[in-house]
LOTI-31637 format. One line per field, with one value per residue (C-alpha): residue number from 1; residue in three letters; x, y, z. Coordinates in pm, 1 decimal, decimal comma. Layout:
N
num <- [NUM; ...]
residuo <- [ala; ...]
px <- [X; ...]
py <- [Y; ...]
pz <- [Z; ...]
END
This chain:
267
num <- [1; 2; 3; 4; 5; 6; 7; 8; 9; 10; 11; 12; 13; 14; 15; 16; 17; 18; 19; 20; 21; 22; 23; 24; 25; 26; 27; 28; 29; 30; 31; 32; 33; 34; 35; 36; 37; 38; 39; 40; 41; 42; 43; 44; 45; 46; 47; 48; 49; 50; 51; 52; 53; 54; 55; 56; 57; 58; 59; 60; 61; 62; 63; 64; 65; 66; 67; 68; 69; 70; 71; 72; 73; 74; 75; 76; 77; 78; 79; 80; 81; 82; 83; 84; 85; 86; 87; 88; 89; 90; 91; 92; 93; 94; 95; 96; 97; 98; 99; 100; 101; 102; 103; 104; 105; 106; 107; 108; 109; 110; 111; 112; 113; 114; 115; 116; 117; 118; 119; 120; 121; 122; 123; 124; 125; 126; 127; 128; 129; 130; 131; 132; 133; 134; 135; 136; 137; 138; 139; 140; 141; 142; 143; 144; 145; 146; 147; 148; 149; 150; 151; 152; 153; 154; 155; 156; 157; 158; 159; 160; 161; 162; 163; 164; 165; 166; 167; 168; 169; 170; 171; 172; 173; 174; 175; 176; 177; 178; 179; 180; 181; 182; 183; 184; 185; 186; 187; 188; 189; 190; 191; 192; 193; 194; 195; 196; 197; 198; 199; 200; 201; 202; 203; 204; 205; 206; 207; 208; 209; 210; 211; 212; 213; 214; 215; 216; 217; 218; 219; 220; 221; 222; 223; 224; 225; 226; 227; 228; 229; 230; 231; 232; 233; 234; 235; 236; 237; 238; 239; 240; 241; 242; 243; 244; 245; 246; 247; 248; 249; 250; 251; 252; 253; 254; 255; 256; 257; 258; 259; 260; 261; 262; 263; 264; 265; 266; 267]
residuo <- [unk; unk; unk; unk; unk; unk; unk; unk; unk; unk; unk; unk; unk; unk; unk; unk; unk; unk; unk; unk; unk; unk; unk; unk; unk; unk; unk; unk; unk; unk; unk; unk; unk; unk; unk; unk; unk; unk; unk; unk; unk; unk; unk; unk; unk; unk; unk; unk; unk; unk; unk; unk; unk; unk; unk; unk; unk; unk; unk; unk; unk; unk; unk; unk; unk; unk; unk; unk; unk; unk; unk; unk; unk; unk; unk; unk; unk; unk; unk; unk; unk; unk; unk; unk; unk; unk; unk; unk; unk; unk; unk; unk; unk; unk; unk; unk; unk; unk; unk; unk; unk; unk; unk; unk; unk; unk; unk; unk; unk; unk; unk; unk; unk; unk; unk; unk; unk; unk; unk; unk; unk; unk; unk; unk; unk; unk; unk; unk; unk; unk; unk; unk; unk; unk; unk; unk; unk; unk; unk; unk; unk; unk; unk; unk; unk; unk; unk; unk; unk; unk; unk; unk; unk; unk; unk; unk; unk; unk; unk; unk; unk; unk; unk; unk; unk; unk; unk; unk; unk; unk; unk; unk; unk; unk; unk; unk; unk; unk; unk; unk; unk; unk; unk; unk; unk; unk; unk; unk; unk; unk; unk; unk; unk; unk; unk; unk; unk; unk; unk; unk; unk; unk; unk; unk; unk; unk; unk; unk; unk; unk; unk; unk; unk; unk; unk; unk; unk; unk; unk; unk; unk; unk; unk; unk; unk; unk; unk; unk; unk; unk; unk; unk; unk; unk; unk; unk; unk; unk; unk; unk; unk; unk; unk; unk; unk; unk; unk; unk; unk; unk; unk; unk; unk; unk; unk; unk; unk; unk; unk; unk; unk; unk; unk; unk; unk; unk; unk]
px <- [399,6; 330,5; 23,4; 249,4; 535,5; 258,9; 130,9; 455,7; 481,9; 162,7; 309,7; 618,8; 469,7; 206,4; 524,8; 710,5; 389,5; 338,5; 709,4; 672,3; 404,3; 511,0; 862,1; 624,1; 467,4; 767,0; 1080,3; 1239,3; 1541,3; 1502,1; 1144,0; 1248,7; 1502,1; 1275,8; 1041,6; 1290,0; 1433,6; 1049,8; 982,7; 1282,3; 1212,7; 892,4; 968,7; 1195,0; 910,0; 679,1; 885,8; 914,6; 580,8; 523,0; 745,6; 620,7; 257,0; 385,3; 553,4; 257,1; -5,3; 205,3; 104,1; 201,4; -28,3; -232,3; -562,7; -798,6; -820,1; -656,7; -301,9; -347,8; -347,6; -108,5; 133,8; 97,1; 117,5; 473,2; 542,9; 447,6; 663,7; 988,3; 863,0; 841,7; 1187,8; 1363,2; 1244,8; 1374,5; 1697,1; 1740,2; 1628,8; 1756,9; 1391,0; 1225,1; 912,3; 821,0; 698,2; 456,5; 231,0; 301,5; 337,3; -7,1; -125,9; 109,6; -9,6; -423,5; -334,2; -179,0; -455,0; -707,3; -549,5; -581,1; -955,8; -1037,0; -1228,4; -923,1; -1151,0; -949,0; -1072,0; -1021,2; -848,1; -656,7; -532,2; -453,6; -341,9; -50,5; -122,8; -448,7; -107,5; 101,4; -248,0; -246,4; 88,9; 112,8; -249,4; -128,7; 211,1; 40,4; -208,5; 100,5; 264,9; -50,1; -102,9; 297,4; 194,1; -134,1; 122,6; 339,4; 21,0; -39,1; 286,5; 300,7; -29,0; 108,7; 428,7; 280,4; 23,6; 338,4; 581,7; 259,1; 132,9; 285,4; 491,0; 596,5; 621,8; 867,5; 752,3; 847,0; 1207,0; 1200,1; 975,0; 1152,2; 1106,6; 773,4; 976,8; 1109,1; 805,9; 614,7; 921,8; 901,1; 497,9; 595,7; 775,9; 588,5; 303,2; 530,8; 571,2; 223,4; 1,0; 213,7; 154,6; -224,7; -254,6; -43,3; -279,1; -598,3; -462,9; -390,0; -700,6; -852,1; -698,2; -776,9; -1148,1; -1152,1; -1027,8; -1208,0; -1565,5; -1548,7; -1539,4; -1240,7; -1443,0; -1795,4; -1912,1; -1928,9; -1938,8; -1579,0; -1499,4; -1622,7; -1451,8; -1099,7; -1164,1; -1231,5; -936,9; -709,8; -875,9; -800,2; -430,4; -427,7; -586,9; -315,9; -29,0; -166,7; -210,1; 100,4; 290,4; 73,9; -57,8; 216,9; 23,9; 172,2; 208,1; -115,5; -369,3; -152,6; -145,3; -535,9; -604,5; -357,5; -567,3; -902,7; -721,0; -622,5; -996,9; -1092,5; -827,0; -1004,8; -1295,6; -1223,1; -1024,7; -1202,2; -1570,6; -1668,4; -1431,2; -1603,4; -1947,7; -1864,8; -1704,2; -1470,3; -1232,7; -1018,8; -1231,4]
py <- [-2039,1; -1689,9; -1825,8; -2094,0; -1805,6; -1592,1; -1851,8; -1908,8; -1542,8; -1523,3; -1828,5; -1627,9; -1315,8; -1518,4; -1721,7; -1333,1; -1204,5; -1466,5; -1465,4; -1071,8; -1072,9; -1382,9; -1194,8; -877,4; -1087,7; -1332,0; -1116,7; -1420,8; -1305,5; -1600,7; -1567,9; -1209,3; -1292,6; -1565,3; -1302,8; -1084,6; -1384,9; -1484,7; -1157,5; -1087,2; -1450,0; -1292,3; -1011,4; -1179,0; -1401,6; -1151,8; -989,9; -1290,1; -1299,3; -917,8; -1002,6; -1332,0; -1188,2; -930,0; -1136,0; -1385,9; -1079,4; -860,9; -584,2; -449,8; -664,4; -370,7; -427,9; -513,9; -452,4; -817,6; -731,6; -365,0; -455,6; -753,6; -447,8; -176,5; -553,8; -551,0; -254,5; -215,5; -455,8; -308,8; -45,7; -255,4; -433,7; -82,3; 106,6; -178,4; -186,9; 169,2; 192,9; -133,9; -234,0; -549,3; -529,7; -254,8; -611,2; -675,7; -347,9; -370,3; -786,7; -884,5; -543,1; -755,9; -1086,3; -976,0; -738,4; -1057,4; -1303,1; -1029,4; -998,5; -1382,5; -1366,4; -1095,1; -1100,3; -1163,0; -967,3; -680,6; -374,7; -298,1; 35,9; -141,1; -333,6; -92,9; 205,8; 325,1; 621,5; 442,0; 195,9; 473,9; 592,4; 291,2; 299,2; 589,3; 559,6; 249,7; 304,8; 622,9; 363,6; 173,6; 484,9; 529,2; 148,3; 242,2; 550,9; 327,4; 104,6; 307,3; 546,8; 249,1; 265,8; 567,5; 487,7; 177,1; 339,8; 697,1; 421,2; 187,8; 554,0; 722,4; 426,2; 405,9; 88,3; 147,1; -286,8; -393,6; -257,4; 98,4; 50,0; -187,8; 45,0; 302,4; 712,1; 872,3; 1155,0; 869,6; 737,2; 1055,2; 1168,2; 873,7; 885,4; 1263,6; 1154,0; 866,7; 1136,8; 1340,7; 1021,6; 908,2; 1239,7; 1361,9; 998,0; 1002,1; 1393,1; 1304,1; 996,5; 1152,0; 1409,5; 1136,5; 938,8; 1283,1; 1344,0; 1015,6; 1030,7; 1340,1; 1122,8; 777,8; 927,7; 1268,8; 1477,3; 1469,7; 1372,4; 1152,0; 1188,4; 782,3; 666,1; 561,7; 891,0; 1035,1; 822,6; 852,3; 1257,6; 1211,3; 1020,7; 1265,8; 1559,6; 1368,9; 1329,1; 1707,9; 1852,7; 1575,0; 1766,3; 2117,0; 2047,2; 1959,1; 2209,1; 2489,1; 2395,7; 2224,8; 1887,3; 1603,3; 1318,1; 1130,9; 1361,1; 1288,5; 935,9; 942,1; 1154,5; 871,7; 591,0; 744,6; 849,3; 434,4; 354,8; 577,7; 422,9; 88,4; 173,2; 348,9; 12,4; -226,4; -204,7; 52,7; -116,5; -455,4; -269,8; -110,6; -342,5; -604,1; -384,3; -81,1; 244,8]
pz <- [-1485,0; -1346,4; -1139,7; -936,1; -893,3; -761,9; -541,2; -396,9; -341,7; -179,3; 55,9; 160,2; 239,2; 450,1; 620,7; 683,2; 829,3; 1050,1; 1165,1; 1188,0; 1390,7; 1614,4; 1684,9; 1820,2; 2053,7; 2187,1; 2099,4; 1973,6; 1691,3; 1480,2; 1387,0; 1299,7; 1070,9; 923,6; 867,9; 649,5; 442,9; 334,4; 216,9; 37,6; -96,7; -102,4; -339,7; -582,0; -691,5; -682,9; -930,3; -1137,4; -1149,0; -1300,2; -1571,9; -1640,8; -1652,1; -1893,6; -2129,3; -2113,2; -2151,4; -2377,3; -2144,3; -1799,8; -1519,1; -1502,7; -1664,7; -1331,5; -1042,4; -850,4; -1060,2; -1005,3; -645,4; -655,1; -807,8; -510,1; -238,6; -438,0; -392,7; -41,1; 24,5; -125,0; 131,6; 430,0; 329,2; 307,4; 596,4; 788,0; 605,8; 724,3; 1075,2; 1166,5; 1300,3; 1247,1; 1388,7; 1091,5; 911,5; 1200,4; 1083,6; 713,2; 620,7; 706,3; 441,7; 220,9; 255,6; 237,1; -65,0; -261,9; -128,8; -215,7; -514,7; -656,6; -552,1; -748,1; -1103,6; -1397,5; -1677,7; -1840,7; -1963,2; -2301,3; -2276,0; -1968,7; -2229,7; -2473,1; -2403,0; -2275,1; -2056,5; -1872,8; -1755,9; -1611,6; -1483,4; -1269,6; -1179,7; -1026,4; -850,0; -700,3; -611,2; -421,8; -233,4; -170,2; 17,3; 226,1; 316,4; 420,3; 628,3; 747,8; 927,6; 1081,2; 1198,2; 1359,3; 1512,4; 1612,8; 1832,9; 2012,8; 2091,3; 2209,1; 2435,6; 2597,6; 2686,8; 2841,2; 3057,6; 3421,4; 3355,9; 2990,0; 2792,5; 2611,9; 2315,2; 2406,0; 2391,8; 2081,2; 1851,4; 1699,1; 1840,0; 1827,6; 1641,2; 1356,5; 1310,4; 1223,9; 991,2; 800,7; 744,3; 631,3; 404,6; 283,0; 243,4; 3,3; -193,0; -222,0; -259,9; -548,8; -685,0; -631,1; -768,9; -1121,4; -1133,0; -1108,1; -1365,6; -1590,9; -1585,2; -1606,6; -1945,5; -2041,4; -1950,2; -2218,4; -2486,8; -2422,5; -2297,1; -2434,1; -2033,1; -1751,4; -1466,5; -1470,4; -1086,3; -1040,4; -731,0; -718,7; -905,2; -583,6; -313,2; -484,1; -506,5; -137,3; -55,4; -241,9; -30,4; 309,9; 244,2; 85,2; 412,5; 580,9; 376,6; 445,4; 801,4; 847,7; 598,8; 758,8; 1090,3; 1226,5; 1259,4; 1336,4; 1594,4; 1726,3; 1528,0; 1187,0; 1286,0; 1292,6; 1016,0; 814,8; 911,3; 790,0; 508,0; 436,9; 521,7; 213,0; -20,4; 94,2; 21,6; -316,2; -450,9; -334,0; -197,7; -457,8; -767,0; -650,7; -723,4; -1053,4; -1244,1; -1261,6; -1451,3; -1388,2; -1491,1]
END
C-alpha cells in the first residue's frame, strides 16, 4: 500500500515541478496554480505514505538511506509550500520542486536494506531526523541561493526580463536563506552530537574518521563559517548565495556519493 501512495507522490511532485518550472518560462497563472495543487496533493500522500511505512515497519522510515531521503524530499516540500504561502510567490516551486521530485525518485532507487541499529534504536532515529531535516533546510537555502543569483543577474543587466519584477527582493531572498540557515545548522550540529554519542555506545569512540565521517564534518564547517560570516562579517548577498551552493554540493556529496560507497545503510 505505502509503495503505490509513494508512487503517486512521486507523480505529483513530478506534475508540480513541471508546472513550476513551465509557469517560469511562459508566465501563464494556470500552470502555476497547477503546480501548487500537485504538491499539496503532493504532500498529503507523501504523508500517507510515512505513516503507512511506519505502521507496516513498526519503526519510523528511517533505517536507509532512500527513506531517510524520501523524509527530508517531504520535508522540503512543506518548505517550498510555505515560503510561498507567505510571500505570495509562485515561482519559489521552480528552484525547489525539481530538488523535490529527484530527492523522491532518488529515493525509490536507492538500496531498501536497513541497518540493524537503524532499526532499533531510538536515538540513531532522532539522529536522522534532525540530520535530514537540516539537509532539508540547506536544499531550501540551495534554491533560493539560486534565486538570489538570477534576480541580482536580470536588475543589473541594461534591459532588466521579466523575471526581475516577478522574483521576490534581493533583500527577501537573502533574509529568508538567513533564516533557513538558523534552522538547518542547529539541526545538523544536534545531529552530529547525537550520532556522536551514539558512536560511543554502539562502537565504543564518538567519531571514526570514515570517509563520510569526514565529508559531513566538512559540510557542517561550510555552513558554520556561512553563519559566522554572516553573524560577524556582515556577509551576505551574492557571496552568501555562493558560499550556500557549495555548501549543498557538500551535503550531496556526503548523502549520497559517499553513503552509495559505504553501505547501503545509514551509519
Amino acid at each position: 500500500m505505502s509503495g503505490a501512495t509513494f508512487t503517486l507522490a512521486f507523480l505529483a511532485y513530478l506534475g508540480g515541478a513541471a508546472g513550476a518550472v513551465g509557469f517560469l518560462a511562459t508566465r501563464r497563472a494556470s500552470l502555476a496554480r497547477g503546480a501548487t495543487r500537485l504538491t499539496v496533493a503532493g504532500v498529503l500522500l507523501h504523508t500517507l505514505t510515512l505513516a503507512l511505512q511506519t505502521v507496516e515497519a513498526g519503526r519510523p522510515p528511517l533505517g536507509n538511506l532512500g527513506e531517510a531521503l524520501s523524509f527530508s524530499a517531504w520535508a522540503l516540500a512543506l518548505l517550498s509550500l510555505t515560503t510561498e504561502a507567505r510571500f505570495g510567490n509562485r515561482l519559489v516551486g521552480a528552484f525547489l520542486l525539481p530538488l523535490v521530485a529527484i530527492f523522491t525518485g532518488a529515493a525509490a532507487l536507492l538500496p531498501r536494506e536497513v541497518a540493524r541499529a537503524a532499526a532499533e534504536n531510538v536515538w540513531i532515529w532522532i539522529h536522522v531526523t534532525l540530520v535530514m531535516l537540516g539537509s532539508a533546510a540547506f536544499a531550501f537555502i540551495f534554491g533560493v541561493g539560486l534565486m538570489y543569483l538570477l534576480q541580482e543577474r536580470q536588475l543589473k543587466a541594461k534591459a532588466p526580463g521579466p523575471l526581475a519584477f516577478r522574483l521576490p527582493p534581493l533583500e527577501v531572498l537573502d533574509a529568508v536563506a538567513y533564516e533557513a540557515l538558523w534552522l538547518g545548522f542547529p539541526l545538523l550540529t544536534l545531529g552530529i552530537i547525537l550520532g556522536s554519542l551514539q558512536g560511543k555506545q554502539l562502537w565504543g569512540t564518538y567519531w571514526i574518521w570514515g570517509t563520510k565521517e569526514t565529508w559531513s564534518l566538512l559540510t557542517w564547517l561550510i555552513y558554520g563559517l556561512l553563519l559566522v560570516a554572516r553573524l560577524n562579517a556582515g556577509m551576505r548577498g551574492r557571496k552568501a548565495a555562493i558560499l550556500s551552493i557549495v555548501g549543498f554540493g557538500a551535503v550531496l556529496l556526503t548523502f549520497l556519493g559517499v553513503s552509495l560507497m559505504a553501505s547501503p545503510g545509514l551509519n
